[in-house]
KOLTOR-82820 format. One record per residue: residue in three letters; z, y, x of N, C-alpha, C in turn. Coordinates in steps of 0.1 Angstrom, whole numbers, plus 5000, padded with zeros to 4 digits. Atoms other than C-alpha are relative to their C-alpha. Layout:
BEGIN
alaZYXZYXZYX/...
This chain:
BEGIN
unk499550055013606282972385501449965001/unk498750015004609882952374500349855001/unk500150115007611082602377500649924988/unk499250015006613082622347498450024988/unk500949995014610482562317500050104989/unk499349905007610382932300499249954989/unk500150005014610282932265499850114991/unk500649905012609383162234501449994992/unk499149985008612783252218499950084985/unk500849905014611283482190500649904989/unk499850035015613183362155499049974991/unk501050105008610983122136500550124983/unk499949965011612583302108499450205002/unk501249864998610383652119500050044982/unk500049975015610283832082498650024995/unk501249995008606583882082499649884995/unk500850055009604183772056498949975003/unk501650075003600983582056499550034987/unk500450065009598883582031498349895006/unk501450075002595983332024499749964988/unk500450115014593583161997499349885000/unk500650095005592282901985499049935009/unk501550064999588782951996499949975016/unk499750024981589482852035498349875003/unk501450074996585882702052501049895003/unk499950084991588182482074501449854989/unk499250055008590382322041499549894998/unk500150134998588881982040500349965015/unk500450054984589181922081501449914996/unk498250084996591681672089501050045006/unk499149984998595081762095500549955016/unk499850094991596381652131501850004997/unk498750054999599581482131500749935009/unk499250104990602481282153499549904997/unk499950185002601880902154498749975000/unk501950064994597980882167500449945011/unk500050094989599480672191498849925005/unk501250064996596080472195499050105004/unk501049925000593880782197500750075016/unk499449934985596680922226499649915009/unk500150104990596580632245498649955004/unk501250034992592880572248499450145009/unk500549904994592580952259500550015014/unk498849984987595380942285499449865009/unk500150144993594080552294501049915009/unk498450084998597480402292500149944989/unk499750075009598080112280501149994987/unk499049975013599780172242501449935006/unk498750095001602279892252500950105008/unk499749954990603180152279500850154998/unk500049845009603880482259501549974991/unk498749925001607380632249499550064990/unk500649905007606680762217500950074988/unk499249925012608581052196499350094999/unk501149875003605281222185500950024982/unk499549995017607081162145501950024999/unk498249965005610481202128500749844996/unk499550125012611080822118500749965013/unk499350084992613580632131500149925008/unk500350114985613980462165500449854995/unk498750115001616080172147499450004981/unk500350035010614380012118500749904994/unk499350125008616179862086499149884999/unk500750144995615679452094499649964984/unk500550045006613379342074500049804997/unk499450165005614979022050498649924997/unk501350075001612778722043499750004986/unk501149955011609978772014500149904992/unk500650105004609978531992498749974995/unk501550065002606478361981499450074989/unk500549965012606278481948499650165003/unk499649835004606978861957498150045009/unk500749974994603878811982498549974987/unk501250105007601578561954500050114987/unk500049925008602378811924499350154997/unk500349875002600779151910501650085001/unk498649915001603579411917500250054988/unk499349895012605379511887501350135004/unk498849904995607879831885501349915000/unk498750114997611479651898500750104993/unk499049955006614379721879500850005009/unk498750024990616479621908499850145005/unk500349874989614579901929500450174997/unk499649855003615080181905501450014996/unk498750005005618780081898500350095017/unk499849984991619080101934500150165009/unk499749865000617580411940500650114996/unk499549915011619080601909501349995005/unk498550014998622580501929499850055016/unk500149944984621280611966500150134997/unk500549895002619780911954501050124987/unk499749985008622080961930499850114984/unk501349965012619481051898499749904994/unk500850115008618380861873498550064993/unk501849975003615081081870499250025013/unk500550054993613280901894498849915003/unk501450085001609780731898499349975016/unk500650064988609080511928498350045002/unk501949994999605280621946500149945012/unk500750034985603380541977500150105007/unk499949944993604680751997499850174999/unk499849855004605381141992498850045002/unk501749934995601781232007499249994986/unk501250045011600381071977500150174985/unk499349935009602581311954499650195002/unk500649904992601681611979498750044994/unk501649965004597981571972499750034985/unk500449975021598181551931500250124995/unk498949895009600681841929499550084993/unk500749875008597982131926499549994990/unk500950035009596081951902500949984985/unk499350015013598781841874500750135001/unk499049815008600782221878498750044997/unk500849905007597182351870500249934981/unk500050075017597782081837500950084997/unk498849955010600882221830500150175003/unk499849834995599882591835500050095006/unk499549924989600382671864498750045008/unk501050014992596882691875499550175005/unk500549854995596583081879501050055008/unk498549934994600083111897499650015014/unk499949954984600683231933500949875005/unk499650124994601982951957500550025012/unk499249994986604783021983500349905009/unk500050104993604682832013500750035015/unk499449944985607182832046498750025011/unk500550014996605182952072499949905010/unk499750114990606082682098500249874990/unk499550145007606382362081498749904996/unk501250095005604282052069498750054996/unk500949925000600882172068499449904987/unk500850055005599681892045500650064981/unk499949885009601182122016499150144995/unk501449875001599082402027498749954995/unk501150075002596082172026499950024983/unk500049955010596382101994499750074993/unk500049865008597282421976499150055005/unk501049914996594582581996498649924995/unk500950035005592282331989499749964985/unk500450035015592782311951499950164992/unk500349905004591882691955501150124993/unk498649955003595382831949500350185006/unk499649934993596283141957501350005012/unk498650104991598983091990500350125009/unk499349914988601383312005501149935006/unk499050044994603783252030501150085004/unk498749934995607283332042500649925011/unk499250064986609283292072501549965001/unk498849995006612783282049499850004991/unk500050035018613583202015500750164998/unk499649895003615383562021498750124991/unk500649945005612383702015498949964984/unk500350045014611683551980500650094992/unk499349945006613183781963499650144985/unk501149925007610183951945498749924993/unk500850105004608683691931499350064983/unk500549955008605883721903500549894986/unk499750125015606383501865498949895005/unk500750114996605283181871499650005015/unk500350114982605183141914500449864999/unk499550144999605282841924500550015018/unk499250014985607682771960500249874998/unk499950124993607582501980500849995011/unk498849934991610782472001499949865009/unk500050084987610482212037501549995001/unk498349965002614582122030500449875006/unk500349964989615182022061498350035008/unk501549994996612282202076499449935012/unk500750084988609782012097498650094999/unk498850004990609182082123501250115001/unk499249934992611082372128501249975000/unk498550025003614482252119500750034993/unk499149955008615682452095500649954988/unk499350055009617982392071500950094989/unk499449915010619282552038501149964991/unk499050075006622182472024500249994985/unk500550015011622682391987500450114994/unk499849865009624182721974498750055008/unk501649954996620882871992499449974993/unk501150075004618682671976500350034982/unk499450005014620882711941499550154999/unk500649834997620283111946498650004999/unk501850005006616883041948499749964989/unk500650045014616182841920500050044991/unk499749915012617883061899499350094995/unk500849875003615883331908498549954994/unk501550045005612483101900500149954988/unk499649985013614082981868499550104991/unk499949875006614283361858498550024996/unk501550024998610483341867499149954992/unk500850144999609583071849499249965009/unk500350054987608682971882499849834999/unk499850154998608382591897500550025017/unk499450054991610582471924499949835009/unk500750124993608982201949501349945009/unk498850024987611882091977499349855007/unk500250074990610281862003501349935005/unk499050054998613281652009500049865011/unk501050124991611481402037501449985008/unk499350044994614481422059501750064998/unk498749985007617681472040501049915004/unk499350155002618881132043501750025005/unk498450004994622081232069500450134991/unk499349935007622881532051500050044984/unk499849955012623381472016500050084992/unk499749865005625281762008499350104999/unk500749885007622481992007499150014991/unk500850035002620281801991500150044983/unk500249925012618881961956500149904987/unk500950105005618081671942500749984983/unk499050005013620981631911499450084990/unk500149855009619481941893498449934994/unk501350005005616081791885499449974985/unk499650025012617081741849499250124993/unk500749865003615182111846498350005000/unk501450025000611682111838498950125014/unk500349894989611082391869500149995013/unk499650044985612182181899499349815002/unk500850134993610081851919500750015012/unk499549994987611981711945499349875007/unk500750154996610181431969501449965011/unk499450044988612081201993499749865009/unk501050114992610980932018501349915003/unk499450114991611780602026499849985012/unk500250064987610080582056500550045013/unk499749924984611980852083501749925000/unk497850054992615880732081500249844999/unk500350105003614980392071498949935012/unk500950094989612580352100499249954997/unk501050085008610180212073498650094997/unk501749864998606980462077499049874993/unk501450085003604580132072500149934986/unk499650105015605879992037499250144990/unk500649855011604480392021500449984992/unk499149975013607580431998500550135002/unk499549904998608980711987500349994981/unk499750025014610280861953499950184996/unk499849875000609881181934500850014991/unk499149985006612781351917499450134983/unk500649955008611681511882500750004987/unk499850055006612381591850498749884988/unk500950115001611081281825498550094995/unk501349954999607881521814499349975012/unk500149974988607281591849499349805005/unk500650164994607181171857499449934993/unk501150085009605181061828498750055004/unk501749904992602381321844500049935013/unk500550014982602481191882500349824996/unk500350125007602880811862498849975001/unk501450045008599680801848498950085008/unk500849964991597880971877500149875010/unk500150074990599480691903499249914991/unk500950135001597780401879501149885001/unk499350114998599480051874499949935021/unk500050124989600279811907500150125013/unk500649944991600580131926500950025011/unk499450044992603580021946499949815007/unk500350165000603279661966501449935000/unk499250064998605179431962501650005012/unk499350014990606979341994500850135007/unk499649845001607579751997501449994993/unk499049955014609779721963501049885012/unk499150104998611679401978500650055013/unk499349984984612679542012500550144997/unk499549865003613279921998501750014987/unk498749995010615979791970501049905008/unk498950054987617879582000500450115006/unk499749904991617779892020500750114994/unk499349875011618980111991501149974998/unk499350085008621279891982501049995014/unk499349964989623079892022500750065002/unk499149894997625680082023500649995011/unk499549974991626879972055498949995011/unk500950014993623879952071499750135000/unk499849895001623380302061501050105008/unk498749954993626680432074500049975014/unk499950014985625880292110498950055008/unk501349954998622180422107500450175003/unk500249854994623180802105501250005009/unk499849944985625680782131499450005008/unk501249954987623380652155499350104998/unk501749905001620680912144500750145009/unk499249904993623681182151500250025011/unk499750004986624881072180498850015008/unk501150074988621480982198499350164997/unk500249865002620181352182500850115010/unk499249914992622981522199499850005013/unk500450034986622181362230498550055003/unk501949964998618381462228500250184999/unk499649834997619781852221500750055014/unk499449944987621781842252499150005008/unk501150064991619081702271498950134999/unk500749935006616581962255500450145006/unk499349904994618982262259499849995016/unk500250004983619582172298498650015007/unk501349984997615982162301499250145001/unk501349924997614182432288501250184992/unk498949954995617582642287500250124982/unk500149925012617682762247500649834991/unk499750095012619582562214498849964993/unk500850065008616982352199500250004983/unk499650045012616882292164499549884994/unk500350125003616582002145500849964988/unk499050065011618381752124500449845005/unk499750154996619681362128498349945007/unk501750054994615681272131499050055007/unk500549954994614281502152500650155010/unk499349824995614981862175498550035003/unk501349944999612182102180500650135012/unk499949844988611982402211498950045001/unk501249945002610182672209499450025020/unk500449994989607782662243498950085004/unk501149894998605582962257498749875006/unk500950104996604082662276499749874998/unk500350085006603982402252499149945000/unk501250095001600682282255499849935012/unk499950024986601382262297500949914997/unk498650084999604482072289499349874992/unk500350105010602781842263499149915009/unk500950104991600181722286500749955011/unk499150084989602481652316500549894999/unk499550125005604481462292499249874996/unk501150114998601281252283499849945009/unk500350024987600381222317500849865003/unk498850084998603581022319499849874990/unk499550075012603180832290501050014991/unk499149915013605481022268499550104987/unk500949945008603881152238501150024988/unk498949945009605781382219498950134988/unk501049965011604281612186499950155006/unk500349905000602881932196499750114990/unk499949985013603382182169498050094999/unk501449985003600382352150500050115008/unk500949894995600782692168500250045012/unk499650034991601282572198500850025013/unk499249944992604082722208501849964998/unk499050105003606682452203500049805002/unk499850124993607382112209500949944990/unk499050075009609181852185499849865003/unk499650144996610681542195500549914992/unk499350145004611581222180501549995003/unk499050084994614781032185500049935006/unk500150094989614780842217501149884997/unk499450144994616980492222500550075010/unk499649984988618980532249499649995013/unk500650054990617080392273499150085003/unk500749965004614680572259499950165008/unk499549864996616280912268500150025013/unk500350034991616480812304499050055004/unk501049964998613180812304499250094997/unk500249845005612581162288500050045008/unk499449884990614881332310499449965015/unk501050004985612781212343498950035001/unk501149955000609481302330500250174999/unk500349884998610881612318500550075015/unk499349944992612881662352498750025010/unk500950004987609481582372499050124992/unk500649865008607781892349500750135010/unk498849914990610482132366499549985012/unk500549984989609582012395499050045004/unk501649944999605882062397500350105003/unk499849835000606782412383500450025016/unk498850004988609282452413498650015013/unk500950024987606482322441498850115000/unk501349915004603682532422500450165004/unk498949924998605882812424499950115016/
């Protein structure tokens, strides 16, 4: 064996087509995801405290959490005015409706487009990307095809519905906002609906779709918890027009943000220079995890500020080595890839010796 870690270069963006439906036996199973930290560590029998972990996309460097006052803890949560001023100036939108976390928004979706018509439509879905999408749509019996490029949309029926991963996770990809504008237009024409998964936008603004949602044909989600470091608060916000947020309203139910959520997410919105110091590091310390990556397994990764992904023939050999180690990084679903977190510096250190002692093995095996 090679001691250079070979990899699967094949173009994620491949032009064939999937199709699937609805009726899938295996559409209730639970999904597996990054951040089982407790479930890795009792398998491996390494103490958690002990574990290196960039199984997820969230931030190594969490915004500090200011002190609570009494009331915000002793009170029923009402909607904050501070929160949505805040947001509607981050995000810059004012059709905006604070949830529990985009997942929540994910699971409703199929159910209110079947309210508003959409229930006999076709459902385009990247083939690579957030699976808990697919779930869903497949399990609310949808019809579901997929694509490996938004290139290949281009034949779309009246009324599809697309779901666009903008920056995609994992794979990395990224569409920029005239892409995404070309698309819309074409699903407009459609009377179509336009979804944009927006989970890791945060460093690059500029592509982000989100201004246009004024159109009754476009849902954009976006998370507090990956560039904010804030995963355990479950905020998030969806971008809509106001039809659109009086329907996913009145499905969340009163009190359905907590408190202490609203009061630390309209500080963190409201940061601007906290902000500004957060995506350099994410840049810098990303860049450093692509060089690291490249030198490794000898191909450009892809990624964004919060994560890089490489594609690996022996991804699943590599994943367990790195466990072995106590490094627990996200193995993708088809297991022929590998996606990393953002390391700490120190952190990265300790990457680059587990992955260096991988190489080696190979080398001795060899």
């Amino acid at each position: 064996m090679s001691g250079v870690i070979t990899t699967n270069v094949a173009e994620i963006g491949d032009k064939t087509v999937e199709k699937g439906v609805g009726k899938d036996t295996k559409k209730n199973a639970p999904l597996i995801h990054g951040g089982q930290l407790n479930k890795i560590a009792a398998q491996y029998a390494i103490p958690i405290e002990q574990w290196l972990d960039l199984s997820t996309g969230i931030a190594p460097v969490s915004y500090p959490i200011p002190a609570i006052p009494a009331e915000v803890w002793q009170r029923l949560p009402q909607p904050s005015d501070a929160l949505q001023k805040a947001a509607c100036d981050y995000y810059q939108t004012e059709h905006l409706l604070a949830i529990p976390g985009s997942q929540v928004i994910i699971q409703q979706l199929p159910h209110i487009a079947a309210q508003q018509g959409y229930g006999s439509s076709r459902v385009w879905l990247p083939k690579v990307g957030y699976q808990e999408h697919r779930k869903a749509w497949q399990g609310a019996d949808y019809t579901v095809l997929f694509y490996q490029d938004i290139k290949e949309l281009k034949h779309l029926d009246q009324q599809d519905i697309v779901v666009l991963i903008n920056p995609n996770n994992p794979s990395g990809t990224v569409y920029c906002y005239k892409q995404v504008e070309q698309l819309f237009s074409h699903i407009e024409q459609k009377n179509g609906l336009l979804i944009i998964d927006e989970a890791f936008m945060d460093c690059s603004p500029q592509d982000s779709f989100i201004r246009q949602v004024t159109s009754e044909q476009l849902i954009v989600l976006r998370s507090v918890g990956k560039f904010f470091g804030l995963a355990g608060v479950r905020l998030g916000f969806v971008a809509a027009s106001v039809n659109w947020l009086k329907l996913f309203a009145a499905h969340l139910g009163p009190w359905s943000i907590n408190g202490p959520a609203q009061y630390i997410a309209q500080q963190a919105l409201t940061n601007k220079t906290w902000q500004t110091q957060q995506a350099k590091f994410l840049r810098t310390q990303s860049l450093q995890l692509a060089k690291l990556l490249q030198k490794t397994f000898k191909q450009t990764p892809k990624g964004t500020a919060l994560f890089q992904t490489i594609q690996c023939e022996q991804a699943e050999m590599v994943f367990e080595q790195l466990c072995l180690q106590g490094v627990y990084v996200r193995l993708c679903d088809d297991k022929q890839a590998l996606r990393f977190g953002i390391p700490l510096s120190k952190e990265l250190l300790r990457l680059q010796l587990a992955l260096e002692s991988i190489v080696m093995s190979n080398l001795n095996s060899g």
